[in-house]
Structures are given as structure tokens and as C-alpha cells.
C-alpha positions in Angstrom: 0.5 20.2 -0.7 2.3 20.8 -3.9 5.7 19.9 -2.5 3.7 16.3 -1.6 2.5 16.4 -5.8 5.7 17.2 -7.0 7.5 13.8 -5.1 4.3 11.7 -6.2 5.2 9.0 -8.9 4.6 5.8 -10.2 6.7 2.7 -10.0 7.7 0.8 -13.1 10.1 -1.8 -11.7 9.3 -3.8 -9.5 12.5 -5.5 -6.7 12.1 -9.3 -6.3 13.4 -8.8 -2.8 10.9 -9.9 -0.4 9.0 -7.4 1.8 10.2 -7.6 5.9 7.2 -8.8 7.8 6.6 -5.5 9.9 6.8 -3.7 7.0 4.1 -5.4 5.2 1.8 -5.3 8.2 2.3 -1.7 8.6 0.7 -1.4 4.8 -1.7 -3.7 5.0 -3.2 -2.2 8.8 -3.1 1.4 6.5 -5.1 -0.3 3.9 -7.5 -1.4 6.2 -8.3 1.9 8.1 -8.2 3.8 5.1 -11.2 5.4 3.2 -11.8 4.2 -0.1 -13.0 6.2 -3.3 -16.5 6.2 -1.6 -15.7 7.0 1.7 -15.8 4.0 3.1 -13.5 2.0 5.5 -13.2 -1.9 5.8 -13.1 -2.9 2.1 -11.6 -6.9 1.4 -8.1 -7.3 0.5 -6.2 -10.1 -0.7 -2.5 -10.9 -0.4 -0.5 -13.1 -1.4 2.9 -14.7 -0.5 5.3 -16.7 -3.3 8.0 -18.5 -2.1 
């Protein structure tokens, strides 16, 4: 677990490449099934697309 800690970090720069579509699913069906703060599974999200 503290291997997992140690390679933990936060993003300041962002790419302007856009995301491949099975990539973005694969995140999104992760965000659905996962607990929240709570415990709780099934919260809204929103996303959005600029072309």
C-alpha cells in the first residue's frame, strides 16, 4: 500500500489531446460503479465534449 502512496500525485497540466472513446468509457463505467465518500454507488455525473 505505500508503494501505491508513494506513485500517487496530482496533475497540473492538462494535454489538449482529445481522450480515445474506449478510453473515456472505461473511466466513466469506473465512476459509475464506484463508492462515493459515503458509501454509496450510482451518484450523477456530467460530461462534457468540445469540439
Amino acid at each position: 500500500m505505500k508503494d501505491l502512496a508513494r506513485k500517487r500525485y496530482s496533475v497540473r497540466k492538462y494535454e489538449t489531446k482529445p481522450v480515445k472513446e474506449d478510453k473515456l468509457e472505461k473511466i466513466l463505467e469506473s465512476s459509475r460503479v464506484a463508492p462515493d465518500f459515503t458509501g454509496l454507488v450510482g451518484g450523477r455525473t456530467l460530461n462534457f465534449q468540445l469540439e
